[in-house]
N, C-alpha and C positions, 0 to 999 in steps of 0.2 A: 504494500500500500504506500510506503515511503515515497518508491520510488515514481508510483502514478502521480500524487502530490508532486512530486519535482516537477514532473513533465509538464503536467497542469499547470503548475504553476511559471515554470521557464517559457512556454508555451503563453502564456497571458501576460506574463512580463514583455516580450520579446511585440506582441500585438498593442499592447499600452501605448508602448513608446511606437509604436509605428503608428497605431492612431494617432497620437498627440503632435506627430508631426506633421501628419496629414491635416489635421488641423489648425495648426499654427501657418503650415505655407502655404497649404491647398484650397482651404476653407476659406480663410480670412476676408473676403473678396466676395464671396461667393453668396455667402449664408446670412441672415442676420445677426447683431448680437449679441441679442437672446438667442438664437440657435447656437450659436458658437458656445455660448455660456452653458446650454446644455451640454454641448458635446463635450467642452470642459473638466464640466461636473461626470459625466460618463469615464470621461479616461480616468482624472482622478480613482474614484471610486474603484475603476477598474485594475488600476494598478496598486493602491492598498489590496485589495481581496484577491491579487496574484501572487503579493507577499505573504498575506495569509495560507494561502495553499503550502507555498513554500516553509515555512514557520511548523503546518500542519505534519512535513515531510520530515522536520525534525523532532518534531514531538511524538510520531505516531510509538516508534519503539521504547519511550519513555512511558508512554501513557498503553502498554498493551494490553490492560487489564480490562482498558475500556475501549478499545480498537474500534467495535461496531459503531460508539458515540462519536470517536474521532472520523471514523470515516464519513457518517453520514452529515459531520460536518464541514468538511470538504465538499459533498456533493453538494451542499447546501450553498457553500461559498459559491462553487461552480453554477450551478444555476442563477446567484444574485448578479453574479456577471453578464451571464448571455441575459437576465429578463431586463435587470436595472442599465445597465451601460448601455446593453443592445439595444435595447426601446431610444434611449437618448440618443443613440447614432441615427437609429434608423426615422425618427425623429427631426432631429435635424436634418439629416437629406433632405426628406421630405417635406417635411413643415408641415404634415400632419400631425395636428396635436393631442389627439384622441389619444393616437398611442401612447400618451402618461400616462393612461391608465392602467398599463403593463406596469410602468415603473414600482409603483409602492408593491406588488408580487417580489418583486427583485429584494428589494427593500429588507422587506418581510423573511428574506431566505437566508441574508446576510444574518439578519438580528438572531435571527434561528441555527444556524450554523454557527454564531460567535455561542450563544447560548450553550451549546450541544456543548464544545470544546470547551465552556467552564463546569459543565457539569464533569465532562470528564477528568477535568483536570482536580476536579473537588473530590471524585469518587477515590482517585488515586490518594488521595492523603495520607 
């Protein structure tokens, strides 16, 4: 599982920063600045909860006792990603704005995936 975490997470890091650029030179021009501002707030978010996977990959053999909690809070991360950033990209392209209404789901996976990983990390005590 460590090592899924890694990839997952190098994998979202490695997109972060290629969004954020794409943003910065691609975008700037293009979008408004409230879209821009979402898409911002997307990469942001995105690349904390890349480093969380990662974080997750080092913690998972520490915390084995609770393995199932840490995993399914990685899934959790994983998902807050594609629902919360991805809504915000997909978002801004568009300037459909309905799609926030994906967002808080995303939202919702993150708080729930940091959650999981405190409880694991309290069961381990």
């Amino acid at each position: 599982m460590a090592k899924l975490f890694l990839l997952w997470g190098s994998i979202n890091m490695f997109l972060g920063v290629a969004l954020g650029a794409f943003g910065a030179h691609g975008l700037k021009e293009r979008i408004s600045e409230r879209m821009l501002a979402n898409w911002n707030t997307g990469v942001h978010y995105h690349m904390v909860h890349a480093l969380g996977l990662i974080l997750l990959a080092v913690l998972v053999d520490k915390l084995q006792a609770t393995e199932s909690l840490v995993g399914w809070s990685g899934k959790l991360l994983l998902a807050g990603i594609v629902l919360f950033s991805g809504s915000l990209y997909v978002m801004a392209l568009t300037n459909q704005t309905k799609l926030g209404a994906i967002t808080p789901l995303g939202g919702v996976a993150f708080l729930a995936g940091w959650v999981l990983l405190a409880v694991a990390a309290a069961k381990s005590l």
